[in-house]
N, C-alpha and C positions, 0 to 999 in steps of 0.2 A: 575278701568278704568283710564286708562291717558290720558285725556283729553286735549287736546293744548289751550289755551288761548292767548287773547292780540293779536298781530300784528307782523309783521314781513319784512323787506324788504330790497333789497340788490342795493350798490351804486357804480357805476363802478368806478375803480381807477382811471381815467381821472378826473371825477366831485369832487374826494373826492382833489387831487392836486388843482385843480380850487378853491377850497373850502379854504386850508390852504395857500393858495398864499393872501386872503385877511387881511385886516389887520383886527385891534379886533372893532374897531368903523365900518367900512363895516358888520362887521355880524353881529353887533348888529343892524345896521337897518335893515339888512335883517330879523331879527329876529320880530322886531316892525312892520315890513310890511306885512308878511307875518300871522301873529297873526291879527292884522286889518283887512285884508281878508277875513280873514277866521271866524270870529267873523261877517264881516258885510254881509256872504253870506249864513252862516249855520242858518238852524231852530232852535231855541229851542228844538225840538227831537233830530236832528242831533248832536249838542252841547252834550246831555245827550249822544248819544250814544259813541261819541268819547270821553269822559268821563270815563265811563264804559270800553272801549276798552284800556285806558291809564292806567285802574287801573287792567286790565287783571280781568274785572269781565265776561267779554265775552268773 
């Protein structure tokens, strides 16, 4: 059986330009903010699942 695992998802070429127009301090906070977020709004379950799902065990 071949199984699909892990996540998947696609970034339209405008956003990914948007993306490399920043400089390298701009994504790294973006990068700190978005991990804050995301940490202060997920469950404990949720943390484990996206966890699991980062290590393609799902």
């Amino acid at each position: 059986m071949n199984e699909k695992k892990g996540y998947s998802y696609t970034v339209e070429d405008e956003k990914l330009i948007e993306y490399m127009k920043l400089s390298t301090e701009q994504k790294l906070e973006w990068l700190e903010e978005i991990n804050a977020f995301t940490h202060a709004v997920l469950s404990d379950e949720e943390k484990l699942i996206r966890q699991k799902l980062r290590a393609a065990e799902i």
